[in-house]
C-alpha positions in Angstrom: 142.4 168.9 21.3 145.3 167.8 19.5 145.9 164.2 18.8 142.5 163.0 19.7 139.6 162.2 17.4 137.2 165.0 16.2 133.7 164.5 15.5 133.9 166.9 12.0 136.5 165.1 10.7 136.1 163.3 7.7 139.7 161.5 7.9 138.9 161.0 11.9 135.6 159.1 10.8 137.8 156.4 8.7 140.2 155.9 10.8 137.2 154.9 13.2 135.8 152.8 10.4 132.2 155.1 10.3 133.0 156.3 6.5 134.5 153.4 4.4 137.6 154.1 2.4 140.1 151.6 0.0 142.5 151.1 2.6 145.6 149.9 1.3 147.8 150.0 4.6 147.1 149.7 8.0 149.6 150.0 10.8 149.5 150.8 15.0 149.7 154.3 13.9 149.3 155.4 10.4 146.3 154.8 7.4 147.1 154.7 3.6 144.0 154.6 1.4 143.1 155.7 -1.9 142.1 159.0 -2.8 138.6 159.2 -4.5 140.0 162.2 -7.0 143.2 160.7 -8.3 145.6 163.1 -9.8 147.3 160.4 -10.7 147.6 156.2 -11.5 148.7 156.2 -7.9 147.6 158.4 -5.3 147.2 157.3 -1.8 146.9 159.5 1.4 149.0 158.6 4.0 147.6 160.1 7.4 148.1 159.3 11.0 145.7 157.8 12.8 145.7 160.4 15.7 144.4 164.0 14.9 146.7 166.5 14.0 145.9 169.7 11.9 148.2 169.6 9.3 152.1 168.4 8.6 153.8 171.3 10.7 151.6 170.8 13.6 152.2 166.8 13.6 156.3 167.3 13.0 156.0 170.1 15.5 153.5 167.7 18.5 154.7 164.7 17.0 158.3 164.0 15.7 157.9 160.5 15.9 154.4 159.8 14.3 155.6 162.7 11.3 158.2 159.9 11.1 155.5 157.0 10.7 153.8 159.0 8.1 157.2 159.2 6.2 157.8 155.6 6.5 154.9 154.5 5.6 154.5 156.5 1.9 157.6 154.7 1.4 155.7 151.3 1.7 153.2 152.4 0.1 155.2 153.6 -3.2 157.3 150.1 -2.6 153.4 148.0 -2.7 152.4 150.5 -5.5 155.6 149.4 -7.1 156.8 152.8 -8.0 160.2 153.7 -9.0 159.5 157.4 -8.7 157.1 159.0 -7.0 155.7 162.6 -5.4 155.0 162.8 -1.5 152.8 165.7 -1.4 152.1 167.6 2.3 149.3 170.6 1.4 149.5 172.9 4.7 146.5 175.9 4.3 143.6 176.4 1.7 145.6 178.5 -0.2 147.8 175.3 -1.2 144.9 172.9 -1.3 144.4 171.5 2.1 140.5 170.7 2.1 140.3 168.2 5.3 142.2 169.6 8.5 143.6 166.4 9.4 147.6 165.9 8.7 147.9 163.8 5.0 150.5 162.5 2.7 150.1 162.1 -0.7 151.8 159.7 -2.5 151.6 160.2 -6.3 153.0 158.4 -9.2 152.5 156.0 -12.0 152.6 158.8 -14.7 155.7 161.9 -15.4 155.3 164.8 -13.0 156.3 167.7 -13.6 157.9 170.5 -11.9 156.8 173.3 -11.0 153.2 171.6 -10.1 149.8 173.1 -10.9 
């Protein structure tokens, strides 16, 4: 079901603290933590703590925690001390998404450039 905790879930496990992860941030409803295949100086996944399959379905069941997740890259680029930075939502394999739980990533510490990969 949406918005609660499933047992296949690798981002579900550390938010329940059974797969360790850098965490960098920790609120009531949102996780930052490092990502263990930096693209870049800086990359940090934002995700909420509650289940949701990707960014539309969390904006769509979730206006308010989408909003958490938004805030909280922000802090996270503002602890990172970035000046400019990339906020990356991958929605279906076909643009990357590899775990089925909503994540921002926050990306910086180098030039990005545009069009990406």
């Amino acid at each position: 079901m949406t918005g609660e905790p499933q047992d296949d879930c690798l981002f579900c496990k550390i938010v329940a603290g059974q797969i360790p992860a850098t965490i960098v941030r920790e609120t009531e409803t949102t996780v930052a933590f490092r990502d263990i295949n930096p693209q870049a100086p800086t990359h940090v996944l934002v995700i909420p703590k509650a289940h949701y399959r990707d960014g539309a379905a969390l904006a769509a069941g979730a206006p308010e925690l989408a909003a958490d997740v938004l805030r909280e890259t922000q802090a996270v680029a503002d602890e990172e001390k970035l000046d400019s930075y990339r906020i990356v939502f991958n929605t279906g394999t076909g643009a990357g998404q590899t775990v089925w739980h909503t994540h921002a990533h926050v990306l910086g510490g180098r030039g990005l450039e545009w069009p990406p990969g």
